[in-house]
C-alpha positions in Angstrom: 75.9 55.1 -75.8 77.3 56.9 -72.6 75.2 60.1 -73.3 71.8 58.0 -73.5 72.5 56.1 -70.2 73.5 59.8 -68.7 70.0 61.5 -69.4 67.9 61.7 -66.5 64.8 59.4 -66.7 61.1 60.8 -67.3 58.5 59.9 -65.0 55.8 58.1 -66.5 52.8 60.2 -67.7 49.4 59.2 -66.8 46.7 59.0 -69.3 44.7 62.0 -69.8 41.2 63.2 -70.6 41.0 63.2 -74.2 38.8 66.4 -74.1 41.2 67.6 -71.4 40.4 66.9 -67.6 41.3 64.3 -65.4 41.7 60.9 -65.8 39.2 58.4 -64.0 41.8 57.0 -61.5 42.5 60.7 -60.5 38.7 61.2 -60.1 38.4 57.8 -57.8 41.6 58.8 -55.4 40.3 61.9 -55.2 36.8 60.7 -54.0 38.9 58.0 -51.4 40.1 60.9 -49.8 39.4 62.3 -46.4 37.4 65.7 -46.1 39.6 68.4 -44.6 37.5 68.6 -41.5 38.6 70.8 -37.9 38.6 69.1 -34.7 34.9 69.9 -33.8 33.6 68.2 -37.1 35.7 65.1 -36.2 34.6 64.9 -32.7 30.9 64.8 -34.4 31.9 62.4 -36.6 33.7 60.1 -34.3 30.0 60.6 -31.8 27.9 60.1 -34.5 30.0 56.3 -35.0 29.6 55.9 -31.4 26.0 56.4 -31.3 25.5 53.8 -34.1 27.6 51.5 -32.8 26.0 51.3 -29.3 22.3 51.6 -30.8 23.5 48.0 -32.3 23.4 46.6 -28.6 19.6 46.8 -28.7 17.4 43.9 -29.0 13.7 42.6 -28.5 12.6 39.3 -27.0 9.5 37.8 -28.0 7.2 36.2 -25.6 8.1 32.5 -26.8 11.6 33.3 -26.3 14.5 34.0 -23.9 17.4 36.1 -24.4 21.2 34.5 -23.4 23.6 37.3 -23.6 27.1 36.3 -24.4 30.2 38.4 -23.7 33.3 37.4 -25.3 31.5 33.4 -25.8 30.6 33.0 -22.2 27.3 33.3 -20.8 26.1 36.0 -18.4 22.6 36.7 -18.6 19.3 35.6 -19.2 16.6 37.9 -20.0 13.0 37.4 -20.4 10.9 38.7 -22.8 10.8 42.7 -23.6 12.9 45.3 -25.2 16.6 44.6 -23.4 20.5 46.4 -23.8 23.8 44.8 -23.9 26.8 46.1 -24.8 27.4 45.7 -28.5 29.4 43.5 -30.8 32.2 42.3 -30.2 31.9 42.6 -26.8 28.5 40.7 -26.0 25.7 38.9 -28.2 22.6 37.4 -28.1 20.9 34.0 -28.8 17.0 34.0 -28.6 16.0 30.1 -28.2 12.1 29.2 -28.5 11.3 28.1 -24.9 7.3 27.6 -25.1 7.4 24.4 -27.6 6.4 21.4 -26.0 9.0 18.5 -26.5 8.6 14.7 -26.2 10.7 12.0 -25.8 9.8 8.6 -25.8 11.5 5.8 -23.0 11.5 2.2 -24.0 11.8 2.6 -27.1 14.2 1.9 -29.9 15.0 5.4 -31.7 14.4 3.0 -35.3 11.6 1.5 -34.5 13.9 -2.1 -33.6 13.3 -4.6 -30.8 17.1 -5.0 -30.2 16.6 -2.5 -26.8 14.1 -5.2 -25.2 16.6 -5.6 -22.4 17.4 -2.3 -21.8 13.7 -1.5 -20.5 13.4 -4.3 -18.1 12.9 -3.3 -14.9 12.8 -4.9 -11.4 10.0 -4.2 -9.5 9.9 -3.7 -5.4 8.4 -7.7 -4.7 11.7 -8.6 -7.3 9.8 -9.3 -10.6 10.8 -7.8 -13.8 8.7 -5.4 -16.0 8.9 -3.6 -19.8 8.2 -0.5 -19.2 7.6 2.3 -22.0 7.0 6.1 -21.3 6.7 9.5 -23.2 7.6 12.3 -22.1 6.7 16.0 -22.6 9.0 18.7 -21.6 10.3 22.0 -22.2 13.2 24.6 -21.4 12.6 26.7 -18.3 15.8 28.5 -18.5 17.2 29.0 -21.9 21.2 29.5 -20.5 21.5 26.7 -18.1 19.9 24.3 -21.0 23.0 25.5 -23.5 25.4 25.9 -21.4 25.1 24.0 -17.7 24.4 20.5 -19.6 26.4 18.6 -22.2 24.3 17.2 -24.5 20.7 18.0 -22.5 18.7 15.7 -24.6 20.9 12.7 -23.9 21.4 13.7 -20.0 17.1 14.3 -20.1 17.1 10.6 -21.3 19.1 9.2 -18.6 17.7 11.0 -15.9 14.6 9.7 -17.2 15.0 6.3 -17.4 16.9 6.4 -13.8 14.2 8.0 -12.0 11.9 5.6 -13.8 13.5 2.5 -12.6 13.8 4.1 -9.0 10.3 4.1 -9.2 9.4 1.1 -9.8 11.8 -0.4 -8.2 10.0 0.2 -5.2 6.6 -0.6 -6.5 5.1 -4.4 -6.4 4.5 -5.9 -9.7 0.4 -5.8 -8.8 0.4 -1.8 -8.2 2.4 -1.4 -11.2 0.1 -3.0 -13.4 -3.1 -1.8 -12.1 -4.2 0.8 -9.9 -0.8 2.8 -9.2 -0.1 3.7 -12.9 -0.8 7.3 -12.7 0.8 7.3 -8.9 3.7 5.7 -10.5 4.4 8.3 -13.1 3.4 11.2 -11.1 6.3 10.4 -8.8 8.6 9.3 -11.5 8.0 13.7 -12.9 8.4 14.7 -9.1 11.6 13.0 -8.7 13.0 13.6 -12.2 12.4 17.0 -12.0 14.2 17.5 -8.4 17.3 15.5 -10.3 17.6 18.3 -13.4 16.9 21.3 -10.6 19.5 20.1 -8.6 22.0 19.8 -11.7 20.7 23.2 -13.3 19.5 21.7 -16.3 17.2 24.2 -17.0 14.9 22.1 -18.1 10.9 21.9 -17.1 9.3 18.2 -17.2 5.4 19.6 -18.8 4.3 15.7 -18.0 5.6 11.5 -18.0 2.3 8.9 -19.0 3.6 5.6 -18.7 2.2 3.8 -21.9 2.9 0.3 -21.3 3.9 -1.7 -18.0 3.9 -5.5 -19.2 5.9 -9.0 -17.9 8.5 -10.1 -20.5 7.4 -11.3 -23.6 8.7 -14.5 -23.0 7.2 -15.1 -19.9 4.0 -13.5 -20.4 1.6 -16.7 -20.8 2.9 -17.9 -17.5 2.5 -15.1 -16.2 -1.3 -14.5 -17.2 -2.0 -18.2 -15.6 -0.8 -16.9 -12.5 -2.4 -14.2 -12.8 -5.9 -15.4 -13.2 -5.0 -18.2 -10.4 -4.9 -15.0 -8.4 -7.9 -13.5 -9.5 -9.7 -17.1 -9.0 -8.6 -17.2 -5.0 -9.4 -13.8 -5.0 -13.0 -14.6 -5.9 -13.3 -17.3 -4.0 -12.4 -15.6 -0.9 -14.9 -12.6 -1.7 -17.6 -15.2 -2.2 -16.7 -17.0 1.5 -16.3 -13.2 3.1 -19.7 -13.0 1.5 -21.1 -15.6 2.6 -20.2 -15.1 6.1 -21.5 -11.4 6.0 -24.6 -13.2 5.2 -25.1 -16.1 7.4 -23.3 -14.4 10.7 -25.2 -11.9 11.0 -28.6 -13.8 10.4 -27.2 -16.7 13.0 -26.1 -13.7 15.8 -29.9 -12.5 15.2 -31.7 -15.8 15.6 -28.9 -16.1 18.6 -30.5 -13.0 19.9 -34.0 -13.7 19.0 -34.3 -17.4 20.9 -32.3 -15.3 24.1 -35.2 -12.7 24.1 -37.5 -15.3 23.9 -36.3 -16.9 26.5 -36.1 -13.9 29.1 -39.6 -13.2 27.9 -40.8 -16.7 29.2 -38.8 -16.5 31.8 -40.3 -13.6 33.0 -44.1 -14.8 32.2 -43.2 -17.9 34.1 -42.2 -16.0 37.1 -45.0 -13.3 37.2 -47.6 -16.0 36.9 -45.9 -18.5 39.5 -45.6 -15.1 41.8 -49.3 -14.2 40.9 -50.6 -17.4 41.7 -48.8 -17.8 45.1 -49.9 -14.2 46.1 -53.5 -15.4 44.7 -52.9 -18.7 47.3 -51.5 -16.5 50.0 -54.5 -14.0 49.8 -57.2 -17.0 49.7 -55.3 -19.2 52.8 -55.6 -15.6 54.6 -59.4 -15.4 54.3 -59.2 -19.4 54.9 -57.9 -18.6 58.1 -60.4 -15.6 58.8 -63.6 -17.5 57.6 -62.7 -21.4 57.0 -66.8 -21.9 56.4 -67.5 -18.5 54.1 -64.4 -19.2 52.4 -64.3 -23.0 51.5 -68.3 -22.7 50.5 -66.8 -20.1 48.2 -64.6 -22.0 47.0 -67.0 -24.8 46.2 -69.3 -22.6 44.1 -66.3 -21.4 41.7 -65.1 -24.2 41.2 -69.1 -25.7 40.4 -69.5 -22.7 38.5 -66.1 -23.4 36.4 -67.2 -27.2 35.7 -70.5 -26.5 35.2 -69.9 -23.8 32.6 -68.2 -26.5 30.2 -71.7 -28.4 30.3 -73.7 -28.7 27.3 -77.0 -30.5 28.5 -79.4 -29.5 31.3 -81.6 -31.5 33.4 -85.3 -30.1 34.4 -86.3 -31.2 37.9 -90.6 -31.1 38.1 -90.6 -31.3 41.3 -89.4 -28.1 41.7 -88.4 -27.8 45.3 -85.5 -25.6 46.4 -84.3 -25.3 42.7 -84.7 -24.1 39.7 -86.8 -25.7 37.2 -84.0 -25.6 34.7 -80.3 -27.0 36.0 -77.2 -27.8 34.0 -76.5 -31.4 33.3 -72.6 -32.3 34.0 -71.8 -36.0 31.8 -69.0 -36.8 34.3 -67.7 -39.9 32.1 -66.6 -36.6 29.7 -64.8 -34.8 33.0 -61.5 -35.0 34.0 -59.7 -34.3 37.3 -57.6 -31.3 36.7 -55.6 -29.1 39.1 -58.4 -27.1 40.2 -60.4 -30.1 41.6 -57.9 -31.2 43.3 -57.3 -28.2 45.5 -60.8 -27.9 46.0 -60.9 -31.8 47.8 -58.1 -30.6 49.5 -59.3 -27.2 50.8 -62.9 -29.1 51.6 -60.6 -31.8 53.2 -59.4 -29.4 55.6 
């Protein structure tokens, strides 16, 4: 029993090659060993690992995307689109986010479809009445690291900032403007000012375009709210018809104003030419009066003979003949009437 335990142990034989060459696990650690290389074939092969390794650090960015480089987790970069280098993996990465698709969000509206957010998109308008107001809008990512990394949550911070800037808005807005002709100026300055909000917190986020798509009163004050309405709209008629109305008849009175004043200077000036034509007509016959009282009254006599005589329709023949002419004008004076004329002429033959 001693002489077995004193016999010096075999090592154990490893299975050969029936046909006499080496066993399978001798062939596989002999292929898991290094090649016997000198020092210039391992500094080739040690290059040759470095080349591959940095060639890794070379990327492409298409022209819908943006490149975010990453070293060690935090961002660095942004790179636009083109063949770019960053130091490879593990040091830095890249992300390549789609930044040309068009995004919407909708405002006033319940993300199921519900009514239970009715409250939520009231708003107070700038005369202190209160509007639902719903808008959609269309944005996109301007700069693809601010939006993944400046923001928590971007789409929920793009919502707020939405609906604050909308309420700004109209809060300042009268009820009237908002529901009729300032729709588009509304929304135009509810993208001005939202976009200055994300700019200013780095967001990184471009608003495309905001269309408000509904401005309404409360549903439950609606009716009452269309009565006043079209009590508005009836005074407002009624006052264009009485400013029309006085277009009309003011002008037409200031012109039949200016008319009868025209009139009036006219006859005003006729009555004065004629009264100074007649007194310079008096003057100029009391002149020869003076010069020749005989010459001038017989004168007189014969116009005014001549200007009653002419109105005579029957004529008188005297046979006799003597000193006149054998026909002579016969003057009816039951038909004739003292006038103004016959009167001066007594009076000039008075004197």
């Amino acid at each position: 029993m001693s002489a077995m335990l004193d016999q010096p142990e075999t090592p154990p034989q490893t299975p050969q090659d029936p046909a006499g060459g080496e066993s399978p696990r001798e062939k596989f650690m002999e292929f898991l060993q290094l090649p016997k290389l000198d020092r210039r074939g391992w500094a080739l092969l040690a290059g040759l690992v470095v080349f591959v390794w940095l060639s890794t650090g070379f990327y492409k960015v298409q022209p819908d995307e943006q490149g975010v480089v990453l070293r060690f987790g935090a961002w660095v970069d942004t790179t636009q689109p083109g063949l770019h280098f960053h130091l490879p993996w593990p040091i830095e990465t890249v992300i390549l986010p789609k930044i040309t698709q068009i995004r919407q969000m909708q405002l006033g509206v319940a993300p199921d479809g519900g009514v239970g957010q009715a409250r939520e998109k009231q708003m107070l308008t700038g005369d202190e009445n209160i509007v639902e107001a719903d808008c959609a809008l269309l944005w996109q990512v301007k700069d693809a690291g601010k939006y993944l990394f400046n923001v928590a949550e971007p789409d929920i911070a793009l919502r707020i900032a939405a609906e604050s800037a909308l309420r700004e808005v109209i809060g300042r807005t009268p009820i009237q403007s908002a529901l009729s002709d300032k729709r588009r100026e509304v929304a135009e300055e509810t993208q001005e000012l939202l976009q200055s909000v994300l700019d200013r917190e780095g967001s990184g986020i471009r608003v495309v375009q905001v269309q408000l798509s509904r401005v309404d009163p409360p549903s439950t004050v609606i009716d009452a709210f269309n009565d006043v309405q079209r009590a508005r709209a009836d005074q407002e008629r009624a006052r264009n018809e009485a400013e029309s109305y006085a277009n009309d008849i003011l002008p037409r009175a200031r012109g039949e104003a200016e008319r009868i004043r025209l009139d009036a200077e006219a006859f005003k000036a006729q009555t004065v030419n004629l009264a100074q034509g007649e007194a310079q007509n008096f003057t100029a016959i009391y002149k020869s009066y003076v010069q020749a009282r005989e010459v001038t009254a017989w004168r007189l006599y014969l116009e005014s003979v001549d200007a009653v005589l002419r109105k005579s329709s029957r004529v008188i023949v005297d046979s006799s003949g003597k000193g006149v002419a054998p026909l002579a004008p016969f003057l009816p004076l039951s038909e004739i009437r003292p006038g103004p004329d016959s009167l001066h002429l007594r009076e000039g033959l008075g004197k």
